[in-house]
FITIKOL-86415 format. One record per residue (C-alpha): residue in one letter; x, y, z. Coordinates in Angstrom, 3 decimals. Example, Ala and Ser with C-alpha at 12.3 -4.5 7.8 and 13.67 -1.06 7.14 Angstrom:
ATOM   res          u          v          w
ATOM     a     12.300     -4.500      7.800
ATOM     s     13.670     -1.060      7.140
This chain:
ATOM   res          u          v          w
ATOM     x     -6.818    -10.516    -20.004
ATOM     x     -4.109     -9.321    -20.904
ATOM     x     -0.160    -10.604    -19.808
ATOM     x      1.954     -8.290    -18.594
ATOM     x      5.797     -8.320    -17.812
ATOM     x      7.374     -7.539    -14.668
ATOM     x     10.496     -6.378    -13.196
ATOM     x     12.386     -6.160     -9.950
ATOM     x     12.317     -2.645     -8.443
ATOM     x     14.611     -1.430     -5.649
ATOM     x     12.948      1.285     -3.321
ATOM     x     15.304      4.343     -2.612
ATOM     x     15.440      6.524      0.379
ATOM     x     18.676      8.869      0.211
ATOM     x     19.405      7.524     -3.281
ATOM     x     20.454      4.121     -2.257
ATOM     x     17.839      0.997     -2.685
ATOM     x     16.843     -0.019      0.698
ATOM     x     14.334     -2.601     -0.524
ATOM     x     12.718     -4.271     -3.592
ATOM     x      9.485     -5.071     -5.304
ATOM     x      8.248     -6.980     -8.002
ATOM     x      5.541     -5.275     -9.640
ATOM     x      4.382     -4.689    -13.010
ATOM     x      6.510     -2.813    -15.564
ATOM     x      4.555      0.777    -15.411
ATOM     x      3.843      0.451    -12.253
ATOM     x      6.918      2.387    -11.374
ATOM     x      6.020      5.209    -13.947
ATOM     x      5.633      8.654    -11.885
ATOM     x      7.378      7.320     -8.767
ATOM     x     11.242      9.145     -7.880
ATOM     x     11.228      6.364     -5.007
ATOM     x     11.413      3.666     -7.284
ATOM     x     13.967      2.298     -9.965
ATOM     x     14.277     -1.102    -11.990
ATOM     x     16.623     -3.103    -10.918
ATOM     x     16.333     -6.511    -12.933
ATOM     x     13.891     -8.878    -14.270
ATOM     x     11.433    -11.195    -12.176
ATOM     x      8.549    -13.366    -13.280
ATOM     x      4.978    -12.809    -13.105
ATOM     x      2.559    -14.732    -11.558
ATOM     x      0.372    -16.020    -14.527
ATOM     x     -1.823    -13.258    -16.012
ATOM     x     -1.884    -10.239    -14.573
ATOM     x     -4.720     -8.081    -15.895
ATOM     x     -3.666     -4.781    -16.265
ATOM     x     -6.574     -3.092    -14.820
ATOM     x     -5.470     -4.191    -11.239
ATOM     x     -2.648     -2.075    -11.159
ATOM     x     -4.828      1.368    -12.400
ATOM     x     -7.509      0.342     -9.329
ATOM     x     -4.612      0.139     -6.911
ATOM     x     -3.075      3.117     -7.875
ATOM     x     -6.551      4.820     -8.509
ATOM     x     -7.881      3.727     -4.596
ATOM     x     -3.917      4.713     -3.062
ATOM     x     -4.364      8.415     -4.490
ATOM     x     -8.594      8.661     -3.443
ATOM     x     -7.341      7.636      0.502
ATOM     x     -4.088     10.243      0.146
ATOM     x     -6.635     12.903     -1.158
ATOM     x     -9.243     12.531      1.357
ATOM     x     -6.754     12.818      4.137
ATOM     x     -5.991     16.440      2.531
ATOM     x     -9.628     17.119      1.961
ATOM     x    -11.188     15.887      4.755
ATOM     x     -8.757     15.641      7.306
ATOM     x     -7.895     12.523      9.810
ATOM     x    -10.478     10.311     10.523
ATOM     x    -12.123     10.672     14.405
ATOM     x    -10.458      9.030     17.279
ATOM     x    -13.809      6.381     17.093
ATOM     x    -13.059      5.287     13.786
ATOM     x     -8.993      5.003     14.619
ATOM     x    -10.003      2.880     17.366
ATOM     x    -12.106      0.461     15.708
ATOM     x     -9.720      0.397     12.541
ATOM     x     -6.779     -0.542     14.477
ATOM     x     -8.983     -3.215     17.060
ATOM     x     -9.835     -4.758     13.478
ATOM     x     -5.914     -4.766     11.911
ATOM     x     -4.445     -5.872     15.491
ATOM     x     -6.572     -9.089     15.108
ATOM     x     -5.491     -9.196     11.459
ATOM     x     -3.608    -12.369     10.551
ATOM     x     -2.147    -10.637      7.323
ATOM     x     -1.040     -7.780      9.652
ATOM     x      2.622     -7.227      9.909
ATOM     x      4.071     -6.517     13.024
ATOM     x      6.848     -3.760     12.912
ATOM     x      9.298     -2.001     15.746
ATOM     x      8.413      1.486     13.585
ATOM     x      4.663      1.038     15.671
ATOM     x      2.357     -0.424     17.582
ATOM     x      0.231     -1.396     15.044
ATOM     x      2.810     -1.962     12.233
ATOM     x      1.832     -2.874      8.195
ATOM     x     -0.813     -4.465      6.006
ATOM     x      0.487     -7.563      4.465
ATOM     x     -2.681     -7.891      2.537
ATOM     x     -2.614     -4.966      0.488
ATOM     x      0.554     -5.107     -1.448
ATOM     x      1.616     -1.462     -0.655
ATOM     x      5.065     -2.742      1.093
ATOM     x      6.892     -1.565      4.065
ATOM     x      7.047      2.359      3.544
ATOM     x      5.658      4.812      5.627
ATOM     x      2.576      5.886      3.683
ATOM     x      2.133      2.221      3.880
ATOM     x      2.119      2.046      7.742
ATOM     x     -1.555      1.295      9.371
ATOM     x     -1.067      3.657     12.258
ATOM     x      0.031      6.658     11.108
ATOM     x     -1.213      6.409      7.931
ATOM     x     -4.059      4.380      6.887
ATOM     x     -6.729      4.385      9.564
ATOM     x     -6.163      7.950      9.710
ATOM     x     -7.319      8.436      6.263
ATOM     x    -10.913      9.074      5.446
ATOM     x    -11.722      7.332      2.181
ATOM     x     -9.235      4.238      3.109
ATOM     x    -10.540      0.840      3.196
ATOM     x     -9.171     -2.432      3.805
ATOM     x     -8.432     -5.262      0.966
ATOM     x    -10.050     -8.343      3.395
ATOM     x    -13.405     -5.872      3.770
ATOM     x    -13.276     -5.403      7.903
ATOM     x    -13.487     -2.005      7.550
ATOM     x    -13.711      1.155      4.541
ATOM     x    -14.777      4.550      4.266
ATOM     x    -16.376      6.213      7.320
């Protein structure tokens, strides 16, 4: 396993940071939205493949959603039953059904379970209630 280092990075909307991160240095590579903004502390060893499967499962549920459309209305429903009774869920005023807290994708809108990830075919969720349909 390798250790990585990590860094604070601030979120931007309109250029100004409206929230930060701490996430592996790299992780922001690619990404206009985000920007270092300091240093922070790991948690132990992070292996580095983590990061590449995250990123790697984020753009497979963005390109089915092109590909294949929205999930049906079934599969919305029982997606959102099972993230309602969620403990990990994180209730928003954005929506009804508000944000993963399990996931690690943060509070942005691609990150929202309503309008984004139940709606997205090849999706699945980190505790295993529900996945691709």
């Amino acid at each position: 396993m390798q250790r990585m280092s990590c860094g604070k990075y601030g979120v931007l909307k309109n250029g100004k940071v409206v929230a930060t991160v701490v996430a592996q240095d790299g992780f922001a590579d690619g990404f206009r939205t985000l920007v270092r903004v300091g240093d922070a502390p790991c948690n132990g060893d992070v292996p580095k493949q983590g990061i590449v499967s995250k990123a790697m499962s984020w753009l497979k549920a963005e390109a089915s959603l092109l590909v294949q459309g929205e999930t049906s209305p079934e599969v919305q429903a029982s997606r959102r039953t099972a993230c309602m009774s969620c403990p990990k869920r994180v209730a928003s005023d954005d929506d009804e059904v508000g944000y993963c807290g399990a996931c690690g994708c943060g509070r942005n809108n691609r990150a929202r379970l309503a309008t984004s990830k139940i709606r997205m075919p090849a999706a699945k969720c980190p505790l295993g209630k529900w996945g691709e349909q």
